[in-house]
PLY file of the C-alpha trace (Angstrom):
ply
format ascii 1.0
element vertex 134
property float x
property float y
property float z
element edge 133
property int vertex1
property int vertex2
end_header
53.22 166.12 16.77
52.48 163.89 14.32
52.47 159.95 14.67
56.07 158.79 12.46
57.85 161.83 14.67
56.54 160.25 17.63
57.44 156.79 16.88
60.91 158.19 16.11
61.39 159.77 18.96
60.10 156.60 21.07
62.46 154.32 19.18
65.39 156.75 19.50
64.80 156.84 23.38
64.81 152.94 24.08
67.89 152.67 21.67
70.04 155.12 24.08
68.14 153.61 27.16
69.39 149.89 25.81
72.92 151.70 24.74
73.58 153.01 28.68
72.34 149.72 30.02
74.75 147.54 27.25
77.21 150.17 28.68
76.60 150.08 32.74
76.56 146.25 32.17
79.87 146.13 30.44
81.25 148.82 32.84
79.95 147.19 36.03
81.50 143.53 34.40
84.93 144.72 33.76
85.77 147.00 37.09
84.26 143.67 38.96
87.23 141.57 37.59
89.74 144.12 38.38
88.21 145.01 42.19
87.69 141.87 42.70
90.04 140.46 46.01
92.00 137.45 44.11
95.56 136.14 45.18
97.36 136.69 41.88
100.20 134.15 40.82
103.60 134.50 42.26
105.71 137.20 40.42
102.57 138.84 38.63
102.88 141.71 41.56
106.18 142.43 41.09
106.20 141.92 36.54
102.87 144.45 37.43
105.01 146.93 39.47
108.13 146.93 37.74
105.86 147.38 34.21
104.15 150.17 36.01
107.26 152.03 36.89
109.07 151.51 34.23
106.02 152.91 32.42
104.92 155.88 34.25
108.99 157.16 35.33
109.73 156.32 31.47
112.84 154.24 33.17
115.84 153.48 31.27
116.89 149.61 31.10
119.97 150.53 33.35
117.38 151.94 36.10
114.94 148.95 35.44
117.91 146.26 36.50
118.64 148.65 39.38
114.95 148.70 40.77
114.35 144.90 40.39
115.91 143.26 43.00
114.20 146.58 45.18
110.74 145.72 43.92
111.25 141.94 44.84
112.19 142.26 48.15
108.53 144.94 48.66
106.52 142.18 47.28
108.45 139.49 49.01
107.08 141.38 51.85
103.98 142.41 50.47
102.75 138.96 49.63
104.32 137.63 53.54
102.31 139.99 54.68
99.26 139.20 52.71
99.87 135.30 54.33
100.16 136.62 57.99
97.07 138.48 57.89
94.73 135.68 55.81
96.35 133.30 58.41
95.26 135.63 61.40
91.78 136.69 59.52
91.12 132.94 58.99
91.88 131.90 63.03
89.56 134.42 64.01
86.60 133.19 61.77
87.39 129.66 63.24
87.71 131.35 67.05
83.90 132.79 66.24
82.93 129.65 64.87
84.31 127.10 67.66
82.39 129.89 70.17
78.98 129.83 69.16
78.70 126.05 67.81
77.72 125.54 71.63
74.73 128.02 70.99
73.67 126.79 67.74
70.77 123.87 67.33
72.08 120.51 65.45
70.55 121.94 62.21
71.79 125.24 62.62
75.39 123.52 63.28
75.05 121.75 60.11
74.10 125.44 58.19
77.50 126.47 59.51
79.40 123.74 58.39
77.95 123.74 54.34
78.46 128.13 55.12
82.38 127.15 55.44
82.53 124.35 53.21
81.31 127.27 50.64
83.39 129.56 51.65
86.14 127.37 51.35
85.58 126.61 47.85
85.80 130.40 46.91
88.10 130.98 48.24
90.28 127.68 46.57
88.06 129.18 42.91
89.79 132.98 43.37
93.27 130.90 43.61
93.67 131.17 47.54
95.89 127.68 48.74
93.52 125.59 51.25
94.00 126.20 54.98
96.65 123.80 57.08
95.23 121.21 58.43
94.60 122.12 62.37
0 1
1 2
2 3
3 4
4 5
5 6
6 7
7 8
8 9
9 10
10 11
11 12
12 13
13 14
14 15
15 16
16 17
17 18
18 19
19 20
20 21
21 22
22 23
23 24
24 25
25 26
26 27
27 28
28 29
29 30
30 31
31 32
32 33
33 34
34 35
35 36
36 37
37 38
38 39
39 40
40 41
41 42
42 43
43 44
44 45
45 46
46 47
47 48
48 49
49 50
50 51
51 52
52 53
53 54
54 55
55 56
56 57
57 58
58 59
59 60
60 61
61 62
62 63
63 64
64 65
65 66
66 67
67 68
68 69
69 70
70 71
71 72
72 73
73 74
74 75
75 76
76 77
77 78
78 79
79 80
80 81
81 82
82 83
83 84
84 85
85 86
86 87
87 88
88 89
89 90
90 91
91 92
92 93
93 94
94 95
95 96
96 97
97 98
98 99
99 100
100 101
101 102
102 103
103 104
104 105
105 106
106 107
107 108
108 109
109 110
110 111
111 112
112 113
113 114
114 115
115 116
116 117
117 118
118 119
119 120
120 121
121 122
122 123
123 124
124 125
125 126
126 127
127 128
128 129
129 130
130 131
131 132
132 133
């Protein structure tokens, strides 16, 4: 093999090598925006759902008014739903916490404290409300 055939060969490798890593990157950066666990703003579910139906069943405007108030009341429940459980998911995390404080050293107390104050502020950055005040 001869050395311009080789070189060509090398440069053709790292250019689908950097193409498939360009493309996992881009790949890996758009399906973690979509799976990522948000609270979406009120009505987005159902505009989503009723878009999607209307879509996929190729629904007639007559069918779309008839489904509406049908896919409000599901996400009225959906998202009531969604509260209960962050409420109850939230109670237990502060049930652990409350229950091994006693264990923990000062310093390790203080560790805990910054670990929720972080957590909190996620969780107010992916658009969750902040907890009631206990």
């Amino acid at each position: 093999m001869n050395s311009s055939l080789r070189w060509k060969l090398i440069i053709a490798f790292l250019l689908v090598f950097i193409a498939g890593g360009l493309c996992g990157f881009f790949a890996a950066m758009h399906s973690s925006r979509w799976m990522q666990f948000h609270h979406p703003a009120p009505g987005t579910l159902a505009q989503h759902m009723k878009a999607h139906l209307t879509n996929e069943l190729k629904l007639t405007p007559a069918q779309v008014d008839q489904i509406s108030p049908i896919v409000d009341r599901a996400t009225s429940q959906l998202e009531a739903k969604r509260e209960q459980t962050s409420r109850e998911i939230r109670g237990i995390f502060q049930q652990l916490h409350r229950d091994i404080a006693p264990i923990l050293t000062p310093e390790q107390r203080d560790r805990l404290e910054r670990m929720e104050q972080r957590h909190r502020e996620l969780m107010h950055r992916r658009g969750f409300p902040p907890p009631p005040p206990q």
